[in-house]
C-alpha positions as CSV (number, residue, x, y, z in Angstrom):
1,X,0.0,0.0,0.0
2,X,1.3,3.5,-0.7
3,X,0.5,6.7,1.2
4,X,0.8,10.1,-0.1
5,X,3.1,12.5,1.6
6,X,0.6,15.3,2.8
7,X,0.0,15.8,6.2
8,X,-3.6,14.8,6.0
9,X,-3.0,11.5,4.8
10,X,-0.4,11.1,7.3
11,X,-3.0,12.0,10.0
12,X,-5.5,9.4,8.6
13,X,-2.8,6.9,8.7
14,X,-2.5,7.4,12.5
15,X,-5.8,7.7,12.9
16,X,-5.9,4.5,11.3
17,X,-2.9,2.5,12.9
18,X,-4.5,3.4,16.4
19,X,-8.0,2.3,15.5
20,X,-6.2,-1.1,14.2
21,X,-4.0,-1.5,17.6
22,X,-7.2,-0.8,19.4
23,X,-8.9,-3.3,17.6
24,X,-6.3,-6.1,17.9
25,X,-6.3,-5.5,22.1
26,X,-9.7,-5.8,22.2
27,X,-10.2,-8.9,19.6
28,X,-9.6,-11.6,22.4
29,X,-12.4,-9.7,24.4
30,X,-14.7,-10.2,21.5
31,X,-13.3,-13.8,21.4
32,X,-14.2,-14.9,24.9
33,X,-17.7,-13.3,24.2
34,X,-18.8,-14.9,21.2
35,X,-16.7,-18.3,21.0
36,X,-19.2,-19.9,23.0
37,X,-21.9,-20.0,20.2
38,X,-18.8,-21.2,17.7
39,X,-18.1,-24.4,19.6
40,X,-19.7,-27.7,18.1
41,X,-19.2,-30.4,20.4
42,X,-18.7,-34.3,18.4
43,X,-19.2,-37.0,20.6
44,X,-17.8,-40.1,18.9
45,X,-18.3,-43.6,20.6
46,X,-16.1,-46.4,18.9
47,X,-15.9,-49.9,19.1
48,X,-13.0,-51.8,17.7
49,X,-12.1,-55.5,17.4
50,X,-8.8,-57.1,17.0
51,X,-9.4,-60.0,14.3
52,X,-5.9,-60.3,14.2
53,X,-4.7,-63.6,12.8
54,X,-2.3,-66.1,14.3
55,X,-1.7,-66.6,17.9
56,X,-2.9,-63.1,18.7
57,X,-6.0,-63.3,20.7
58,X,-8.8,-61.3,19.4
59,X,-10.0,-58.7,22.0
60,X,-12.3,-55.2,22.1
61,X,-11.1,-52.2,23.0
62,X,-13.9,-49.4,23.1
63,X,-13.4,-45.8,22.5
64,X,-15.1,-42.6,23.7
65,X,-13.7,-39.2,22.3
66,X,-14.9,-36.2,22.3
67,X,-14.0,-32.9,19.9
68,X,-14.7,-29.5,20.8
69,X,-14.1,-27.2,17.1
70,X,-15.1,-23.1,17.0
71,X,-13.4,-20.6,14.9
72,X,-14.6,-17.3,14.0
73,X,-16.3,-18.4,10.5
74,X,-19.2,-19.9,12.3
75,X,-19.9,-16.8,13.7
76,X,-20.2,-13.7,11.3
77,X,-18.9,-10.7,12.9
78,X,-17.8,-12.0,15.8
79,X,-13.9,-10.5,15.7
80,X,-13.7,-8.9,12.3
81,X,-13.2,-9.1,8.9
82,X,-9.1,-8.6,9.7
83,X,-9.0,-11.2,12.5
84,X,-9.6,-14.8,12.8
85,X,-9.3,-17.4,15.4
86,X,-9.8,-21.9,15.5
87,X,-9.5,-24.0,17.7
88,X,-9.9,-27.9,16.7
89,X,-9.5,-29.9,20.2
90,X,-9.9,-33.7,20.7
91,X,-9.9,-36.3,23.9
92,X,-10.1,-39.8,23.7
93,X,-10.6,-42.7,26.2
94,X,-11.0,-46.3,26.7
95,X,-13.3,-47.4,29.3
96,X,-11.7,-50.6,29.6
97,X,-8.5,-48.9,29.8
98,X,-8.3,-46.3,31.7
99,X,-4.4,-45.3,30.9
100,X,-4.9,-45.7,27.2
101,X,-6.1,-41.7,26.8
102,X,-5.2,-39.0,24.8
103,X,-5.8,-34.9,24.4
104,X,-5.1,-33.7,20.9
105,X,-5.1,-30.0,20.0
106,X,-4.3,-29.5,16.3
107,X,-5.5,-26.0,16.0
108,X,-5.7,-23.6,19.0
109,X,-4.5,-19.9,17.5
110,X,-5.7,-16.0,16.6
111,X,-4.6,-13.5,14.8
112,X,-5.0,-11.9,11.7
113,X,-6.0,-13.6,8.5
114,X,-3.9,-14.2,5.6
115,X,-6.1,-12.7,3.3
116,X,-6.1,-9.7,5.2
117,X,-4.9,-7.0,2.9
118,X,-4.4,-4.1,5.5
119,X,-1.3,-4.9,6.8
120,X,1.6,-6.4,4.0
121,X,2.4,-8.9,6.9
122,X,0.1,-10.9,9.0
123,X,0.5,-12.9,12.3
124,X,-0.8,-15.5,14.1
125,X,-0.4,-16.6,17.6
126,X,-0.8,-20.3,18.6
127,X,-1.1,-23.5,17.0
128,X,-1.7,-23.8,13.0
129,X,-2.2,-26.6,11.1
130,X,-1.0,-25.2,8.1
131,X,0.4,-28.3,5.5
132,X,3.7,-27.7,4.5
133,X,4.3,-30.7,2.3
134,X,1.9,-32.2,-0.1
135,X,4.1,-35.4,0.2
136,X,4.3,-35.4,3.9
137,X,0.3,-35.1,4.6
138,X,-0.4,-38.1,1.6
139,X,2.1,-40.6,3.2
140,X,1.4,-39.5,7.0
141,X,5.2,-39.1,7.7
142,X,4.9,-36.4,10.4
143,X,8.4,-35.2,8.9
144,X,7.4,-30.9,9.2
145,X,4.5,-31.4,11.8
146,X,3.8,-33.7,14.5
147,X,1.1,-36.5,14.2
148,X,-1.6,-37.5,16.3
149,X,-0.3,-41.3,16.2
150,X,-2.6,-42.7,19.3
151,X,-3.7,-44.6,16.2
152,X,-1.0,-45.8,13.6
153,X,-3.4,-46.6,11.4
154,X,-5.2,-43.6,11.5
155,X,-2.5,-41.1,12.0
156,X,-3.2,-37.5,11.4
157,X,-1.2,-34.5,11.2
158,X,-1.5,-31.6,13.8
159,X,-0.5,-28.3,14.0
160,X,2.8,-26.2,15.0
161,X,2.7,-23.7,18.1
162,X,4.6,-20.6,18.0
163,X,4.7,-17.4,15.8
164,X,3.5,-17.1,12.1
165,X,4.2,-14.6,9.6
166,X,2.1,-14.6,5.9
167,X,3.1,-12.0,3.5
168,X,2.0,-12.2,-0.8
169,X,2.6,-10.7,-3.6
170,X,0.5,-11.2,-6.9
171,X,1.6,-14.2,-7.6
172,X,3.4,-15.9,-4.6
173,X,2.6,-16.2,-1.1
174,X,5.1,-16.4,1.7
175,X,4.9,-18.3,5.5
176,X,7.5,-18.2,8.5
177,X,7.8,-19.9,11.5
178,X,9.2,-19.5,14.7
179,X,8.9,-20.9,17.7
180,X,10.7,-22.2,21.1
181,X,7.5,-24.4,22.0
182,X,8.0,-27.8,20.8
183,X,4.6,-30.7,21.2
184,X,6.0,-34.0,19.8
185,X,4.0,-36.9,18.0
186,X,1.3,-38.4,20.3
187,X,2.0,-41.9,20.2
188,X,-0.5,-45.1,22.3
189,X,0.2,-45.0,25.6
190,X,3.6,-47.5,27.0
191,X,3.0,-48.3,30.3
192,X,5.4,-50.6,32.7
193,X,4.6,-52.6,35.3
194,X,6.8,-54.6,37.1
195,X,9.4,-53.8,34.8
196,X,7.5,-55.6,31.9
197,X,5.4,-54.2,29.4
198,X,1.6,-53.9,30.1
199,X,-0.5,-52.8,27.1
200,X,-2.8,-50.3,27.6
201,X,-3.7,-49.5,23.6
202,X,-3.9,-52.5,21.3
203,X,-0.9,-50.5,19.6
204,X,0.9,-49.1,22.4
205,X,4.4,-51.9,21.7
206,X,5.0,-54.4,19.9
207,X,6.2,-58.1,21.5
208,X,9.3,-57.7,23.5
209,X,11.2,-60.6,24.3
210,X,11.1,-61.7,28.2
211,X,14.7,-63.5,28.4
212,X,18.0,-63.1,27.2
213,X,20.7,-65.9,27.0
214,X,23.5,-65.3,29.1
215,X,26.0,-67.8,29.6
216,X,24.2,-70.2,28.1
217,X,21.5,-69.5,30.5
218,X,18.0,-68.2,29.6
219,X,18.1,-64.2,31.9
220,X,15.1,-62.7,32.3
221,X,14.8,-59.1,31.3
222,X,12.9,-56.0,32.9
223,X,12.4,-52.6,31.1
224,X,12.6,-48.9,32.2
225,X,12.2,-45.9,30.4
226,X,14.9,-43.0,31.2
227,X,12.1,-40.2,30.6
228,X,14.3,-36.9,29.8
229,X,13.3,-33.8,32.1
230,X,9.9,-32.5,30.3
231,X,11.7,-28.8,30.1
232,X,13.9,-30.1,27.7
233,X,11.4,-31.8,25.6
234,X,9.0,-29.2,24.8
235,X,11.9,-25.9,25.0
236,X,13.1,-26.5,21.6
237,X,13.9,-23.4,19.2
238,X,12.7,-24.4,15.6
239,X,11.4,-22.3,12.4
240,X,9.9,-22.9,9.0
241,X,10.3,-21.0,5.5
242,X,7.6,-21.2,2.9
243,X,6.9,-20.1,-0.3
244,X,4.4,-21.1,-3.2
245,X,2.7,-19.9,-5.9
246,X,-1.2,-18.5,-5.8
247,X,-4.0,-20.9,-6.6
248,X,-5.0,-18.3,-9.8
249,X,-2.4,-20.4,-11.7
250,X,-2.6,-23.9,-13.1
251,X,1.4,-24.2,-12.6
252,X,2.1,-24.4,-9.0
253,X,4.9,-25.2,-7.1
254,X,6.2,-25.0,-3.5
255,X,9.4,-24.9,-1.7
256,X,9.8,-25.3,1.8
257,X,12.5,-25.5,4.4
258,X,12.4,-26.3,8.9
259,X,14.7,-26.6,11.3
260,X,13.1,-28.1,13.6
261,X,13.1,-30.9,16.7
262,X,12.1,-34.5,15.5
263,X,8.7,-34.8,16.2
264,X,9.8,-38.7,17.2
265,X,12.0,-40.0,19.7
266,X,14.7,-42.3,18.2
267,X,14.9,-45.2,21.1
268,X,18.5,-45.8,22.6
269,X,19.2,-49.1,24.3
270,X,21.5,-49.6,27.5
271,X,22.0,-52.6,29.3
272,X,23.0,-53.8,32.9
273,X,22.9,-56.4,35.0
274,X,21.3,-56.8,38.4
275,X,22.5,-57.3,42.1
276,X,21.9,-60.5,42.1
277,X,22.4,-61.5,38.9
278,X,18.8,-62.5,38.5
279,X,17.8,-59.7,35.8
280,X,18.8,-57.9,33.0
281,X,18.0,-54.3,33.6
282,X,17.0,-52.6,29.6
283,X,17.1,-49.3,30.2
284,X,15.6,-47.0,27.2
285,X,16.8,-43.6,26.2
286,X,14.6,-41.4,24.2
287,X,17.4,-39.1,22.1
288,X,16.3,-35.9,21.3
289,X,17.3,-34.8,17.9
290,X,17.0,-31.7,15.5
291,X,16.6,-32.1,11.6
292,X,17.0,-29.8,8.2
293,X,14.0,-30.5,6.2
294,X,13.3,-29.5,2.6
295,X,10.3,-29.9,0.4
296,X,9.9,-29.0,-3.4
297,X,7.4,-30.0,-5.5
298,X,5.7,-28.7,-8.9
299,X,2.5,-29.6,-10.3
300,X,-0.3,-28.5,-13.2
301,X,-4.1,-28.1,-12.2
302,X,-5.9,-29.1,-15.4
303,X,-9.3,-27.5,-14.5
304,X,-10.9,-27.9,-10.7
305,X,-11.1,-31.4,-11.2
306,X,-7.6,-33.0,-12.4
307,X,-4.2,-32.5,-10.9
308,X,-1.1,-33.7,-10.8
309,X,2.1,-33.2,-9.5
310,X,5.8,-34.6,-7.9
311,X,7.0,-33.5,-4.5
312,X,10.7,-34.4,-3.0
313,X,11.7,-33.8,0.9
314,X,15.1,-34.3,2.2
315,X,15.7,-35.1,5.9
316,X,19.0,-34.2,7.0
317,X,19.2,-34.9,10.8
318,X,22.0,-33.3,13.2
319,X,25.0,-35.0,14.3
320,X,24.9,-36.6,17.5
321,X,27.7,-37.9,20.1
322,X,26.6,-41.5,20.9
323,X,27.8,-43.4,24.4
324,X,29.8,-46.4,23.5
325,X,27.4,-48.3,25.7
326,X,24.3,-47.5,23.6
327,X,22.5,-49.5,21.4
328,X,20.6,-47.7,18.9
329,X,20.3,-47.0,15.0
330,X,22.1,-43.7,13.7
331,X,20.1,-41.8,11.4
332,X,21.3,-40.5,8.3
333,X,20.4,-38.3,5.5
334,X,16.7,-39.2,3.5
335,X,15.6,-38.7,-0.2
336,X,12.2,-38.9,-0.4
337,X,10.4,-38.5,-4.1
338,X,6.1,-39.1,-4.8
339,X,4.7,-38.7,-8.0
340,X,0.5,-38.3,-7.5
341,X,-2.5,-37.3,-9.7
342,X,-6.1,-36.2,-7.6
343,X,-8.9,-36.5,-9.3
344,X,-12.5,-34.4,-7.6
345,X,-15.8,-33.7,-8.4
346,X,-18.7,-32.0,-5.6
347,X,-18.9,-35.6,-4.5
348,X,-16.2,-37.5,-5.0
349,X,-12.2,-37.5,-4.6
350,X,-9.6,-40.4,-6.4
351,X,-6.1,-40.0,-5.5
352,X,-3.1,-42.4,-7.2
353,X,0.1,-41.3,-5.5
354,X,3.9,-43.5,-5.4
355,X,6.3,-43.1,-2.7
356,X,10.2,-43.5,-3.0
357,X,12.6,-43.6,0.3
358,X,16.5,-44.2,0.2
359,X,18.9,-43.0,3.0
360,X,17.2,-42.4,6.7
361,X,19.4,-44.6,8.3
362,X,22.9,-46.3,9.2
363,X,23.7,-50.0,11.0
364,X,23.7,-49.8,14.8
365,X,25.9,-49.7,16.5
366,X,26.6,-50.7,20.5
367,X,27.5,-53.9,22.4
368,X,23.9,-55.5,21.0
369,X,23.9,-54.4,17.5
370,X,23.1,-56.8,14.5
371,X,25.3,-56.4,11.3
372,X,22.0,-57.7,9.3
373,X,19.2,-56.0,11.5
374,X,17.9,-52.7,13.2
375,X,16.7,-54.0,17.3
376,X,14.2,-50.7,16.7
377,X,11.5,-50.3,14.3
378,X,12.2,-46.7,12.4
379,X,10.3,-43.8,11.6
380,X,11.0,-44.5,7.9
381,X,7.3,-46.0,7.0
382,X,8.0,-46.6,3.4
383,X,11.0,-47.1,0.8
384,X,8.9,-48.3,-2.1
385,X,5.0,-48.2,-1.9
386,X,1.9,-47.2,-3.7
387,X,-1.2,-45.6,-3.1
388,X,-5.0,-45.8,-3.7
389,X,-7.5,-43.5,-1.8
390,X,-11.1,-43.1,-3.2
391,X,-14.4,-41.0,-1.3
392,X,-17.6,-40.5,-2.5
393,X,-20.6,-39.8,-1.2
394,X,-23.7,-41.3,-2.6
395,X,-27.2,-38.9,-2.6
396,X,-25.6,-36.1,-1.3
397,X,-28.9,-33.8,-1.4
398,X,-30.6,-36.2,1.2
399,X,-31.0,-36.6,4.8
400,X,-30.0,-39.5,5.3
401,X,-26.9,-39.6,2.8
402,X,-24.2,-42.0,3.1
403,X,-20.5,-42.4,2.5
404,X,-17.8,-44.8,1.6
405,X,-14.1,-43.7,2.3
406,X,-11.6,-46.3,0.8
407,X,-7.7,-46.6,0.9
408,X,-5.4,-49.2,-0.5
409,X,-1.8,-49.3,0.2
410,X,1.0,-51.7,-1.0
411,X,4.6,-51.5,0.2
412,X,6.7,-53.5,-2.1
413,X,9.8,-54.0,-0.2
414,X,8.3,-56.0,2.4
415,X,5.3,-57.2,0.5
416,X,2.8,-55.4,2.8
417,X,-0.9,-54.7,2.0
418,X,-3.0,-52.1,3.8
419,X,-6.6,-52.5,2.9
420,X,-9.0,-50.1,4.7
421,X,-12.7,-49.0,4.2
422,X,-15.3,-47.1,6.1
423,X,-18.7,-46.5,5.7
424,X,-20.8,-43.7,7.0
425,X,-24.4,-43.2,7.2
426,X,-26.1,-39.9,8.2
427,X,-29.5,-41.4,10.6
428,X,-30.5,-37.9,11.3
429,X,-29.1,-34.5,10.4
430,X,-26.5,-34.7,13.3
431,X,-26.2,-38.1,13.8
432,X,-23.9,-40.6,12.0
433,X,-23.7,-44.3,12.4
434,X,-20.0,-45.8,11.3
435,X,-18.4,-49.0,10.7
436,X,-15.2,-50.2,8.9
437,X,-12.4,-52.3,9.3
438,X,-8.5,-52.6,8.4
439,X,-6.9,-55.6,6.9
440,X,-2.9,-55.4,7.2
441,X,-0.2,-58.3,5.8
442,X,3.0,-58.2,5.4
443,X,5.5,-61.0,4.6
444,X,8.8,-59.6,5.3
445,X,9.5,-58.0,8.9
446,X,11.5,-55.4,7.0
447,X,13.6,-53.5,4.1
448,X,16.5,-55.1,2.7
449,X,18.2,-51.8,3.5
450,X,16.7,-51.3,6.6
451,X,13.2,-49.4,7.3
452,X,9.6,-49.4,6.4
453,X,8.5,-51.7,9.0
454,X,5.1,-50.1,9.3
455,X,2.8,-51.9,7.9
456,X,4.9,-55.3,9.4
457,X,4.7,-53.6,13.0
458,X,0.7,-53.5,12.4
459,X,0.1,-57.0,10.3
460,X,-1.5,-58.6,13.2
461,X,-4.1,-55.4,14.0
462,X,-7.0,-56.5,11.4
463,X,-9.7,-55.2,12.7
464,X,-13.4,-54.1,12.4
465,X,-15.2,-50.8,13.9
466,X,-18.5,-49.1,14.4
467,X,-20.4,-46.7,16.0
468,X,-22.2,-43.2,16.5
469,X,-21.0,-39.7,16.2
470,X,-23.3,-37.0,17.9
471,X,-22.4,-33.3,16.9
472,X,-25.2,-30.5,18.2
């Protein structure tokens, strides 16, 4: 915007900047007013069942959640047409177990909006869900933002908390991120007892083995967890550059680049023995780690129907000083490349997306390493996959409409299959009965060069689900 250099324009210009500070002190007010006739409560009560094949016995595991959503869309007027706040909350429990819980916030922020063309740079406070790879939201990887992972299966991404900046021009837009807040992945809950295992979430660990040959002699082990002090956890420094064209444009692209905290915890593994020598003590170290990421990817938009596109993202994680008497698996630099083409109509969306991984990690190293295996699953899901997701929603103008949601995944290097569909049927005009199911194989544990044990991790989760979701 350009201002004249009289004095009256001057004086309506700080007439203007003091009405707009004004305005931004007493937004929160207006906030606190009006949110409460923004919030939409969704009560959603699950039932699953592990069908899982093998010597897995099948069990239920309820659910009860609860999401509380409001932003300032749903109520006209209620900030301005400058300012803008969301908030997308959810808790989940199981009745059955009471340690298996989880609060998920993946949007809590205010500020200005982006489209907001008063001021050439915009702010938000809070936490933003914002996207900041196309490849990273497809494949779940939770490389830029941290997922809500209290469900493997159904992982989605959340939001990052700190400061963010959106400036444009006519034919680019432009984010940054800063922040010294730092919420990692939310992950089922681990809980030890007796220094064993004891599942709380039908995902919370895989099987961990109970003995250990020592001298010929079958040991039994017992497991800790060396939690690191939670200040040093969440007070991280981390920021985020992004820049991509404007949707006007059928070529688009985006670049991208964080330096952020993993949103993971690679698992170290250090071993003792008791007094007497009765037990193996495992002791496991979370390691905290940073990590470079960038993202580039370039696509054509067709019409509003057909698009397609490629997207690459490179991990490169900081260096890190191991103890000798750690067992763990070094991370290395990733190269991650995913071709895709989305096709949607009012009703329906089809998307057809590959995945490519190579790098991500080294051979571990410590007294218990394995020249030929990692001991730890990693957070590399896939090194050579495909991917089939369909929607569609069948008489959309009714009542009592109903949906079909539909995914397909196949991960070549360890011959996995990920077959999952949903169904959803609207009884009333906020009522919705669910059911659906997962089918998940795999014939190798892992990669030949290491990684993309996922879908082995989950193979014996089959599973069917149903219930209600209430939203008022």
């Amino acid at each position: 915007m350009h201002f004249k250099s009289d004095r009256s324009n001057m004086k309506k210009r700080l007439q203007y900047q003091k009405l707009k500070r004004l305005h931004s002190s007493l937004a929160l007010l207006f906030i606190l007013r009006e949110s409460a006739f923004a919030f939409s409560p969704k009560y959603d009560l699950g039932f699953e069942t592990d069908l899982s094949r093998g010597d897995v016995t099948p069990s239920a595991f309820p659910i009860v959640s609860m999401g509380m959503r409001a932003q300032s869309e749903d109520v006209p007027g209620s900030v301005s047409d400058e300012y803008e706040y969301r908030e997308n909350a959810l808790i989940r429990i199981s009745p059955n177990h009471p340690k298996a819980n989880e609060l998920a916030i993946k949007d809590l922020y205010w500020g200005e909006k982006d489209q907001s063309y008063e001021s050439p740079l915009r702010f938000t406070f809070g936490r933003r869900y914002i996207g900041w790879s196309t490849l990273d939201s497809m494949w779940g990887l939770g490389q830029f933002e941290p997922l809500n992972a209290w469900d493997k299966l159904r992982a989605t991404p959340m939001g990052l908390t700190g400061v963010f900046a959106y400036t444009e021009t006519q034919k680019f837009s432009f984010r940054f991120f800063l922040s010294y807040l730092t919420f990692p992945e939310i992950t089922p809950n681990v809980v030890i007892e007796n220094n064993q295992f004891a599942s709380e979430h039908p995902q919370s660990i895989a099987s961990t083995p109970q003995t250990y040959t020592l001298l010929n002699k079958p040991t039994p082990l017992g497991y800790e967890i060396v939690i690191p002090p939670v200040s040093s956890i969440i007070f991280r420094p981390s920021i985020a550059f992004m820049m991509e064209t404007k949707k006007e444009i059928p070529v688009f692209g985006r670049f991208a680049y964080g330096y952020l905290p993993l949103n993971y915890f690679p698992i170290a593994l250090q071993a003792s023995l008791s007094i007497p020598l009765d037990q193996i003590v495992v002791q496991l170290h979370p390691r905290l780690l940073y990590h470079h990421v960038y993202n580039a990817e370039l696509g054509y938009r067709f019409d509003d129907r057909i698009s397609f596109g490629g997207n690459a993202l490179t991990d490169v994680p900081s260096e890190e000083s191991i103890p000798s008497d750690y067992t763990t698996t070094p991370l290395s630099t990733s190269y991650t490349w995913s071709p895709w083409i989305k096709y949607q109509t009012a009703h329906s969306k089809l998307l057809l997306t590959q995945i490519w991984t190579k790098g991500g990690l080294q051979a571990d190293v410590g007294p218990y390493a394995s020249a030929n295996s990692s001991i730890f699953s990693s957070h590399v899901f896939y090194r050579n996959a495909s991917q089939l997701a369909f929607s569609h929603t069948f008489n959309p103008d009714e009542t009592n409409r109903l949906a079909l949601e539909f995914k397909y995944i196949h991960e070549y290097s360890v011959d996995g299959d990920w077959v999952s569909a949903d169904l959803f049927y609207n009884l009333k005009q906020n009522t919705i009965l669910f059911f659906g199911g997962d089918i998940v194989a795999a014939l190798r544990s892992s990669s030949p060069d290491r990684g993309a044990e996922f879908l082995s991790d989950l193979r014996t989760l089959d599973r069917i689900r149903g219930g209600f979701q209430y939203v008022y």
